[in-house]
C-alpha positions as CSV (number, residue, x, y, z in Angstrom):
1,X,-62.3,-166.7,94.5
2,X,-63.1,-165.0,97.9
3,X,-65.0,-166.5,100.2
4,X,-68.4,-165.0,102.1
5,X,-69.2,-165.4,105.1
6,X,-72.5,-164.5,106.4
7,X,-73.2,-163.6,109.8
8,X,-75.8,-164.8,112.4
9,X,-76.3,-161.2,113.8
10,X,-79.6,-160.3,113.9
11,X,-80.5,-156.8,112.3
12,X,-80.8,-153.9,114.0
13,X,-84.6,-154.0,115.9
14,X,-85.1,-150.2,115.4
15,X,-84.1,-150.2,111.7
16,X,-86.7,-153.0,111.4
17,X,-89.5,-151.4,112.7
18,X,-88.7,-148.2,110.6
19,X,-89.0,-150.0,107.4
20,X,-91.7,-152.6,108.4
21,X,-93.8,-149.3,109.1
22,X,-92.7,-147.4,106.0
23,X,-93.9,-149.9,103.5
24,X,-97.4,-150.5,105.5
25,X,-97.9,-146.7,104.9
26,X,-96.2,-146.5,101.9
27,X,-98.9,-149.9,100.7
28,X,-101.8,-147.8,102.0
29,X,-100.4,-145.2,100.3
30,X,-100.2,-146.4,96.6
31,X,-103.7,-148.3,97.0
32,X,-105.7,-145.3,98.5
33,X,-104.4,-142.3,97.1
34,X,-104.5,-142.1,93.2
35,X,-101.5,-139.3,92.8
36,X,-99.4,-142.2,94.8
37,X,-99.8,-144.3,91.8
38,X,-98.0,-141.7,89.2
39,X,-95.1,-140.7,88.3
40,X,-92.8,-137.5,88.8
41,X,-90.8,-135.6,86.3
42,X,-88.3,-135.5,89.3
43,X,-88.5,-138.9,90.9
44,X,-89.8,-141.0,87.7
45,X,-91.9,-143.9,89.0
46,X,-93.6,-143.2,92.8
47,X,-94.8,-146.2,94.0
48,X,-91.1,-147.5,92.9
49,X,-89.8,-145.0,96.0
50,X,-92.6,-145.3,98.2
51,X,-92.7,-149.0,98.2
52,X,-89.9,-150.8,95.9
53,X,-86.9,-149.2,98.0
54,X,-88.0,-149.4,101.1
55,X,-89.2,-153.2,100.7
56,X,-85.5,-153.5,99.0
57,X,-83.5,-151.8,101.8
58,X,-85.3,-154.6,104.7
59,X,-84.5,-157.4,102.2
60,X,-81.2,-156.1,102.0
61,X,-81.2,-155.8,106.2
62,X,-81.7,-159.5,106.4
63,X,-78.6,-160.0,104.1
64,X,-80.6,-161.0,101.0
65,X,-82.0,-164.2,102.6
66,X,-84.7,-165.8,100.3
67,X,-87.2,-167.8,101.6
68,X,-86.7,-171.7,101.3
69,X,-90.1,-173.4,100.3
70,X,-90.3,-177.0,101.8
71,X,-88.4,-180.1,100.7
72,X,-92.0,-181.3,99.9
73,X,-92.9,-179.1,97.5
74,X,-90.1,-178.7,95.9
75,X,-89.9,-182.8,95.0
76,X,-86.9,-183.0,96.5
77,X,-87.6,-185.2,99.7
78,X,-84.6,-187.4,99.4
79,X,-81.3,-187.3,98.3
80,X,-80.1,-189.3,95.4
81,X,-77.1,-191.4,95.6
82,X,-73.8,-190.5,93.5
83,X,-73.9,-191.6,90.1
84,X,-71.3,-191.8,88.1
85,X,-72.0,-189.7,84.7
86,X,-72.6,-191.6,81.2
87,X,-69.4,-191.8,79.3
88,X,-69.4,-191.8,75.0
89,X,-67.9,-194.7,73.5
90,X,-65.1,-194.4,70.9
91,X,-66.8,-192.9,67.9
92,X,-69.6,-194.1,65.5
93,X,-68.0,-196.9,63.0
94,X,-70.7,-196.1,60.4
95,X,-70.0,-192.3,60.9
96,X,-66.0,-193.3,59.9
97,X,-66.9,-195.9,56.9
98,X,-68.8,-193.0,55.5
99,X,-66.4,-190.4,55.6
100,X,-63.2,-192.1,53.8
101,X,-66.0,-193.1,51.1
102,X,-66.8,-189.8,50.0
């Protein structure tokens, strides 16, 4: 199985800029003008090209990073130790006595 690397780089600064712009306008956009809200025989859904792509395309410029919520909230403030996992003993002796009965 191959293994990713990701890099540190920071994204282009210009190519930021573009698409943080694009989706302000492209918010105003959708919540101002009704016709933004539609959808095209052409295109299909609007505010799915006017908003969804460009928010995709500047998630996908930060190399699909999700943001990481604080150990705090998510209840996981310390680390458990290694345990070893429960193991199943031989069998059931009632489960066998039962079987070569019938």
């Amino acid at each position: 199985m191959p293994v990713f690397h990701q890099s540190t780089r920071a994204p282009d600064p210009r190519l930021e800029h573009l698409l943080r712009r694009s989706v302000l306008v492209a918010g105003v956009l959708v919540l101002c003008v009704p016709l933004a809200r539609g959808d095209s025989v052409w295109f299909g859904s609007i505010p799915l090209w006017l908003l969804g792509m460009p928010l995709v395309s500047w998630w996908s410029l930060h190399r699909f990073r999700l943001p990481r919520p604080p150990r705090a909230a998510t209840g996981m403030s310390r680390r458990r130790g290694r345990t070893v996992q429960a193991r199943r003993y031989g069998g059931n002796r009632e489960a066998g006595r039962l079987a070569r009965a019938a």
